[in-house]
C-alpha positions as CSV (number, residue, x, y, z in Angstrom):
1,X,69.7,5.9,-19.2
2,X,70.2,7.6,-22.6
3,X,69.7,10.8,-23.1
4,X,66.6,11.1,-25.9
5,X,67.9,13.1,-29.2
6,X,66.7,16.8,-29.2
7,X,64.1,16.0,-31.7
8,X,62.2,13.4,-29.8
9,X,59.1,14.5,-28.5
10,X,59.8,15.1,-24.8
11,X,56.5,13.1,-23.8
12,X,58.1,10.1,-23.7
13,X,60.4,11.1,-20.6
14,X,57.4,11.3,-18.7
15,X,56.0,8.3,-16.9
16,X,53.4,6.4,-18.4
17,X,50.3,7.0,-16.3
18,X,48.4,4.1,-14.5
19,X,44.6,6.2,-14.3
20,X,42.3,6.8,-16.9
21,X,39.1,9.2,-17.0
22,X,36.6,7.0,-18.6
23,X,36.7,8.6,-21.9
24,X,40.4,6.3,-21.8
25,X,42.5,9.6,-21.5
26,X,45.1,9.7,-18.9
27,X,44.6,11.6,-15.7
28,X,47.6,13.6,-15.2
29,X,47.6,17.4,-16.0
30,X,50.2,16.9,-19.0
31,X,47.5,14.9,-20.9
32,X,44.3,15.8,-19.9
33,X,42.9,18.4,-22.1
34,X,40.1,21.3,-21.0
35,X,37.9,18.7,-22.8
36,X,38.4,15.9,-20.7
37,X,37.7,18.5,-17.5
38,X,34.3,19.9,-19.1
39,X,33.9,16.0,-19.7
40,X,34.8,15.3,-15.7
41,X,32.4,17.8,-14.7
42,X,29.5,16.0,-17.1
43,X,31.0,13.0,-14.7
44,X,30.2,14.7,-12.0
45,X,26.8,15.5,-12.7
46,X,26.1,12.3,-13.4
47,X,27.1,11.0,-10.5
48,X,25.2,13.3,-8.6
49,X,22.0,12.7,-10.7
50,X,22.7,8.9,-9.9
51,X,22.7,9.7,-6.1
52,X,19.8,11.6,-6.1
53,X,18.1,9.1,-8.1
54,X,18.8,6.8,-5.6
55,X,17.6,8.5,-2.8
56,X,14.5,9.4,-4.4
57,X,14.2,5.5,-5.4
58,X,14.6,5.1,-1.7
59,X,11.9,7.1,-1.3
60,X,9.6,5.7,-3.4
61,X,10.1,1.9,-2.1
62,X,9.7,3.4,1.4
63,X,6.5,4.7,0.6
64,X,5.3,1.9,-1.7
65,X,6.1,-0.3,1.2
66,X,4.1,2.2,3.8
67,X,1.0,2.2,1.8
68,X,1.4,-1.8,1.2
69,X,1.5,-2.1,5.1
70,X,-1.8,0.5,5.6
71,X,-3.6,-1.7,3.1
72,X,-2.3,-4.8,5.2
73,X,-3.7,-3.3,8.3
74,X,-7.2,-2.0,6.9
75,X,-7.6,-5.6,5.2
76,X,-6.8,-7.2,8.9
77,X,-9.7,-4.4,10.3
78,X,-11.8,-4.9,7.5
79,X,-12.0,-9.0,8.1
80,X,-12.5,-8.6,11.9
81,X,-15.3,-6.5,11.0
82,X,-16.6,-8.9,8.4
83,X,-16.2,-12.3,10.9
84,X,-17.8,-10.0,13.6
85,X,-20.7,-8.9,11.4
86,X,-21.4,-13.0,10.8
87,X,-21.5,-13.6,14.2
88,X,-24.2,-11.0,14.1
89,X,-26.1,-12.3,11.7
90,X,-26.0,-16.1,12.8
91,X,-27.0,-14.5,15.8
92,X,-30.2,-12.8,14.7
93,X,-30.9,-15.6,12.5
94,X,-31.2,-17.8,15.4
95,X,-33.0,-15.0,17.6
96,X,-35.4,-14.9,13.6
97,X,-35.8,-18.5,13.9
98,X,-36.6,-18.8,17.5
99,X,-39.5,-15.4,17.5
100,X,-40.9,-17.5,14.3
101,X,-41.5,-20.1,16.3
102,X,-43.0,-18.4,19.2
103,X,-45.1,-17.0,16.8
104,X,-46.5,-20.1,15.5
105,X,-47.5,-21.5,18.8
106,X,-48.9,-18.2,19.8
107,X,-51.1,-18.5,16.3
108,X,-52.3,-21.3,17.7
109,X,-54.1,-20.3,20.6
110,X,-54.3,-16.2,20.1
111,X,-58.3,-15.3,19.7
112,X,-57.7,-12.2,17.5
113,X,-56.8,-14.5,14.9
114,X,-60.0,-16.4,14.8
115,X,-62.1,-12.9,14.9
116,X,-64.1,-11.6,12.7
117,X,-63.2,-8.3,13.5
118,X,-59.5,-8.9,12.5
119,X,-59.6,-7.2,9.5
120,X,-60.0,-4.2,11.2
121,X,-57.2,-1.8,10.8
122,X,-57.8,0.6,14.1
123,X,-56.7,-2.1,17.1
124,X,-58.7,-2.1,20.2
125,X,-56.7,-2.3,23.1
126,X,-59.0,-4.6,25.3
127,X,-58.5,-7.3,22.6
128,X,-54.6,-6.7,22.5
129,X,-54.8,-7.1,25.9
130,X,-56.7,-10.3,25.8
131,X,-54.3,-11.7,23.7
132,X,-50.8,-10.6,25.6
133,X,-49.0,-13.1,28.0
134,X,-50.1,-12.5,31.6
């Protein structure tokens, strides 16, 4: 190889590098300037900034996700309860249903009904009594 004239900028002996910082300046020490090191350690930050980012995303789908699942389990309590509570009523319906009708018949034959003295508001216990299932 030639030896370069003494006025050629001794630069281009040196090896052309293959690396970059992302500001499109070569990484070896010859060329990178105090700059392009403040602007590696703005890299740097980001890059930390982006990681704790992340994890804190993380995070926040984790608990999004918990709180969707404790919602899922009190909607699951909360229709047990209601199908429960329907039973209940269809079950004192019925129970409604079948009193009214014991009521009825008992209207039928219960004496009190067909007293004068009905209207009376302090009950005497000798006609209760009368009028009570043996």
């Amino acid at each position: 190889m030639p030896r370069p004239h003494s006025n050629e900028p001794r630069l281009a002996l040196l090896p052309t590098p293959r690396r970059s910082c992302r500001f499109g300046k070569p990484m070896s020490h010859v060329f990178c300037s105090q700059d392009c090191a403040g602007n590696h350690e703005e890299d740097d930050k980001k890059v930390r900034r982006r990681e704790k980012n992340r994890v804190a995303a993380q995070r926040s789908r984790k608990k999004q996700t918990q709180k969707a699942d404790k919602l899922h389990e009190e909607y699951e309590s909360l229709e047990q309860e209601n199908t429960s509570l329907k039973k209940e009523i269809g079950k004192l319906t019925d129970e409604m249903k079948h009193l009214s009708e014991v009521l009825k018949d008992h209207e039928k034959i219960c004496p009190l009904l067909h007293c004068t003295m009905n209207f009376v508001t302090i009950p005497r216990p000798d006609a209760l009594s009368s009028c009570l299932p043996r």
